[in-house]
N, C-alpha and C positions, 0 to 999 in steps of 0.2 A: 045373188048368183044370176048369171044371164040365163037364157032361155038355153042354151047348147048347153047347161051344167057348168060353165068356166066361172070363174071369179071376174067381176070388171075390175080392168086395168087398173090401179090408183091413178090421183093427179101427180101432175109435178110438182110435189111441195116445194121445191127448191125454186123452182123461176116464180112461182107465185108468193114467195118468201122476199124476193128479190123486187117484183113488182109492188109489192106493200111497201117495201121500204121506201122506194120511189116515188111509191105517191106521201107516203107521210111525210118526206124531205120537202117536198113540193108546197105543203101545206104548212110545216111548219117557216119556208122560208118567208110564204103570204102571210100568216101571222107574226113572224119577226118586223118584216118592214109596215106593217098597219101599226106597229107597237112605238114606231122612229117618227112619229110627226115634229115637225117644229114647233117649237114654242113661244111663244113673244108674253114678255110682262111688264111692268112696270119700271121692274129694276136690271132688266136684261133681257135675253133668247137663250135659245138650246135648241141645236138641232144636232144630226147624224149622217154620217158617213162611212160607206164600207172600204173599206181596204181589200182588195183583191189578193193582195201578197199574202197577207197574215191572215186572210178570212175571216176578219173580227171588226165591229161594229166600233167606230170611233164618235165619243158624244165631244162637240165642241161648245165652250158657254161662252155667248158676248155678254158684258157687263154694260150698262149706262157707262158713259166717261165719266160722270157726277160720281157713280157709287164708285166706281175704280180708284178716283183721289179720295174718296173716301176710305175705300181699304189700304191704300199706300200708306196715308198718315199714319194708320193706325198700324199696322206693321213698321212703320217706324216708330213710333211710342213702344212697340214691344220689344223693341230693338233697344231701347237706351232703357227700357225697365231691365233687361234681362244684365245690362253692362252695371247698374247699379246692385243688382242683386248678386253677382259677380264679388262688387268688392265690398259688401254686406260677407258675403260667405269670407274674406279673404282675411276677417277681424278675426284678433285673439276668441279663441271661445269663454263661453259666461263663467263667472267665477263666483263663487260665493262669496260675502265678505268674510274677510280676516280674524281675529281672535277669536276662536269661539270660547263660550263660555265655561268653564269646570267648574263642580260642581265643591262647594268650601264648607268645612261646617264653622270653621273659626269664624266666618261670619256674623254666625250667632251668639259667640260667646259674650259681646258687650252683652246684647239683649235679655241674654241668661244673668247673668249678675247684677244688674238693676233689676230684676225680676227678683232673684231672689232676693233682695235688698229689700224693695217692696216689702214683701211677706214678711219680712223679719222686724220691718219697722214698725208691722202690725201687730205684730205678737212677744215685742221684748218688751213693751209697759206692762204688758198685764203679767208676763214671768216675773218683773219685780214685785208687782205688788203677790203677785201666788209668795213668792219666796219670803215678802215682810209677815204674810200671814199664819206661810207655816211656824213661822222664828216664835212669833207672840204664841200662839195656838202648843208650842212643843215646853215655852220655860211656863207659861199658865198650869200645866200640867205639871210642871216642876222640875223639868228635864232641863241639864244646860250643855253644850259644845262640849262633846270631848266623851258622853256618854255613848254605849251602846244604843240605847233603845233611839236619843237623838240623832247619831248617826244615821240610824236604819232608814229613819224617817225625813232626813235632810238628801241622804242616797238617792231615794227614790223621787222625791222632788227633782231633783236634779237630772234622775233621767228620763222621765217625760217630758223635761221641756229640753233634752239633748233630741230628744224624735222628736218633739216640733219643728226644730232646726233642721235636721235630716232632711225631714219632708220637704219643707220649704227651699233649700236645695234640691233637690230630684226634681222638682216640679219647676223648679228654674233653668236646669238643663233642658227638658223637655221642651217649652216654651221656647229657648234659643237652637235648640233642632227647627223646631217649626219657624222659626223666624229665617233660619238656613235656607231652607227649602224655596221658603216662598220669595226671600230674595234671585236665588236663584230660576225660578218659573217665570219671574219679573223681565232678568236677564236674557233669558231663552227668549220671550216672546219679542222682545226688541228687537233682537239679532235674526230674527223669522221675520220681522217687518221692517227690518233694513234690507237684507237678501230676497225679499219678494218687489220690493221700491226698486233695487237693482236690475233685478229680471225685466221687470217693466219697460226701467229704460233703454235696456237690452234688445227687447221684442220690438220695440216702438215701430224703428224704422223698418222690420218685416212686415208689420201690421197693416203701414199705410202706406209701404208696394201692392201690397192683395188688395188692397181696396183701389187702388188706382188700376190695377189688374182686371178686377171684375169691372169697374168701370171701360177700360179699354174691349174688352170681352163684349159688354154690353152694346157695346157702338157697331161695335166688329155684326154681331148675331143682328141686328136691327135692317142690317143691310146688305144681308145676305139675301138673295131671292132662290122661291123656290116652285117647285116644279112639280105639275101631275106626274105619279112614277108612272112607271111603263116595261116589265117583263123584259128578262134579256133574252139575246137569241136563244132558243131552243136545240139541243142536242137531235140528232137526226140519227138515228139509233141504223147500222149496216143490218143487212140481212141476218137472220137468223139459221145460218147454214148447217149450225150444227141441230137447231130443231129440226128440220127442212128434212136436212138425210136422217135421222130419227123416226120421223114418223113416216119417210118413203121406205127405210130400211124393216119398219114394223109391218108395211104394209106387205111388201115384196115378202118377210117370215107367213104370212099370212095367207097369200094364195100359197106360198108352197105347203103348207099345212093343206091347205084346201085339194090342190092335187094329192098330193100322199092318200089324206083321207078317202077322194076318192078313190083313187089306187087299190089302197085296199077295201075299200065295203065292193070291188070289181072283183078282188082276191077271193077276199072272203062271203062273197055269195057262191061263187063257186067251190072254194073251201068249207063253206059248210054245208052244201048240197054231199060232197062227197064224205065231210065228216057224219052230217046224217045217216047216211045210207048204211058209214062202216060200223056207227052207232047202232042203226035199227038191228046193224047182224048180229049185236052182240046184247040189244036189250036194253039198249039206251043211247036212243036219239037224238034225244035233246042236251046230251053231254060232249056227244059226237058231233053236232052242230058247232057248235060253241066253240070245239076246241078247232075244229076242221076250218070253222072261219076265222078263227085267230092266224091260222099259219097260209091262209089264202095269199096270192102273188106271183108274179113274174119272177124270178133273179138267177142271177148268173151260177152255172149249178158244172161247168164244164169240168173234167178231171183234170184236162192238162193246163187247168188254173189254181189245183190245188198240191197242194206238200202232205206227208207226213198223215198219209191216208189209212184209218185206223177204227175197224169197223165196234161200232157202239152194239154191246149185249141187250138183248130185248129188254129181259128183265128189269138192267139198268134204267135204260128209254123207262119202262114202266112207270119204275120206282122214282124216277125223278118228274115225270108228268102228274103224282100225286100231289105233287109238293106246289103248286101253282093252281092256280085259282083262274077261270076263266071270267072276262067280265062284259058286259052290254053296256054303254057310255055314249055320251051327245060331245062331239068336238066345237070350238070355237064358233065355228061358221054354220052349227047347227045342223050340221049330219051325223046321222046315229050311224052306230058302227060297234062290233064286237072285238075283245083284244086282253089284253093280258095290262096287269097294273107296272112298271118299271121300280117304282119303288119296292113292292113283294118280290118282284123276279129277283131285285140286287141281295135279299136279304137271303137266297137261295141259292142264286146265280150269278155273282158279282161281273163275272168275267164274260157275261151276256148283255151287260149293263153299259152305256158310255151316254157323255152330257153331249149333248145337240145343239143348238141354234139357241146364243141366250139362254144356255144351260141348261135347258129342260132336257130329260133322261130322254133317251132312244134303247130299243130291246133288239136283238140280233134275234128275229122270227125266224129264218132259216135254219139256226140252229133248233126252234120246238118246231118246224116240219119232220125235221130228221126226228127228233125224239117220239113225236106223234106217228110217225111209221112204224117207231120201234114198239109202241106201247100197245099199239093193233096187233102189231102180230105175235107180241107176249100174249094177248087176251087171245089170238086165233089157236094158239099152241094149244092154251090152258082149255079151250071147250074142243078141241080135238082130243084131248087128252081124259075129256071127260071131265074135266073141274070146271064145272059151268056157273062161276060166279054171281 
């Protein structure tokens, strides 16, 4: 605050918003064109120029005329790889071979009958000689063909070498299952390394495009030149108008707060001189202060500005100045000052209450000066009357 009690002026955020901008355009156009030098190398230059129309920075490369027939060829070689590859895509697609294999078990059946054959040529000498033995062994006992007891015993010879045979069969089918099989696993693997020798020759001529591909690629990148980088132009950011009137708008809230405030600690010293006073008469001063400078002020009080004129009961006054709370408080700008809280007044007196500047609450004081007249002269009633509270 100056010396007279005013607030200083704010700046003008807005043209020093504006002059920022200006200088940072300034600077970043110095460091865009420090960033554009020419370049000279080996295998060519790079330099820059601006375009006024488009306001954008044009990078131009010269090549050596060597490296340039050198990039030519080689875009020509890409050019008749890509027409070969063309009529590579343009072939029937791969095919697997033909027949495939199913799976047989007759296959096996020679395998199984020699097999059983085998077995049987093993074990039909020794069933004769079993059979000569039982013959001798059954009349030595004195038994001959055509008895009981011979019988029983000729029966039973007979059918344990009937389950040798059995066996010897079963076990030869099983052997021509496995001979099935593994003919066929034979078969599969053939027909898997005929169709993989197919693909191969399938793949060939893609193979050795990509290898002549990476070789063209390699020629290509060998003879490319290349260049210090260098930052592109920088964006040059416009004023900040809407910060600018923000914080001038915050400012300009800010003395008027500062006025106001003063305003009333003007009010309310003399509003609380006379609230003292009407305080001391009644035996409390320092209530009479408080509330006397709360309703301190200037304002338009004329009759032929008001409507619907309609005189408030003391009592009333009285009983509604109970109900609010006077307070002592420090504002923004650091002047103390006496006054009443707006959030307590709405919770009493809504219709006293209304949001301000950037929403903060405002209290209609003129309406607690009236009430605070009314409340003095309820209390001047009541100790005239002898109730000397």
């Amino acid at each position: 605050m100056g010396p007279s009690g005013g607030s200083t002026p704010p700046p003008d955020y807005a043209a020093l918003a504006r002059q920022q901008a200006d200088i940072d355009k300034q600077a970043n156009e110095r460091n865009t064109i420090a960033n554009r030098p020419t370049q000279i190398g080996m295998l060519g230059s790079i330099d820059w120029a601006f375009d006024p129309t488009s306001g954008r920075w044009i990078q131009k490369e010269t090549l050596d005329p060597r490296i340039k027939a050198i990039q030519d060829k080689a875009i020509g070689m890409q050019g008749q790889q890509m027409g070969q590859l063309q009529q590579l895509n343009a072939r029937d697609p791969f095919k697997t071979v033909s027949g495939a294999t199913a799976y047989d078990s007759k296959t096996g059946d020679a395998y199984s009958k020699l097999f059983t054959q085998n077995l049987l040529a093993r074990v039909t000498p020794q069933q004769q000689i079993d059979k000569q033995q039982m013959e001798t062994k059954l009349r030595l006992q004195g038994l001959v063909p055509g008895t009981q007891a011979y019988n029983a015993a000729y029966q039973n010879l007979l059918t344990s070498q009937g389950d040798v045979q059995a066996k010897a069969q079963l076990e030869g089918m099983l052997a021509g299952g496995a001979e099935a099989r593994a003919n066929y696993q034979t078969q599969m693997q053939g027909q898997q390394q005929r169709n993989a020798q197919a693909l191969q020759e399938y793949m060939t001529p893609y193979q050795t495009m990509g290898n002549m591909q990476d070789l063209t690629a390699g020629s290509w990148g060998a003879y490319m030149p290349s260049y210090q980088g260098y930052g592109t132009s920088q964006g040059s950011p416009g004023a900040d108008m809407m910060g600018a009137a923000q914080s001038q708008y915050a400012a300009q809230v800010q003395q008027a707060t500062d006025r106001a405030a003063r305003r009333q600690a003007q009010g309310s010293g003399w509003g609380a001189l006379a609230g003292a006073a009407v305080g001391t008469y009644f035996g409390q001063p320092q209530a009479g202060a408080a509330v006397g400078g709360a309703a301190g002020g200037y304002l338009y009080s004329d009759a032929d500005l008001k409507n619907h004129i309609t005189v408030i009961p003391d009592e009333d006054a009285y009983n509604a100045m109970l109900r609010v709370q006077p307070h002592s408080f420090v504002w923004p700008s650091g002047q103390r000052a006496a006054g009443l809280i707006a959030q307590e007044v709405a919770k009493e007196f809504p219709h006293l209450v209304k949001p301000g500047n950037q929403g903060y609450l405002m209290v209609d004081y003129e309406a607690f000066t009236a009430l605070l007249l009314g409340a003095f002269r309820h209390l001047a009633k009541e100790k005239a009357n002898g109730h000397d509270n």
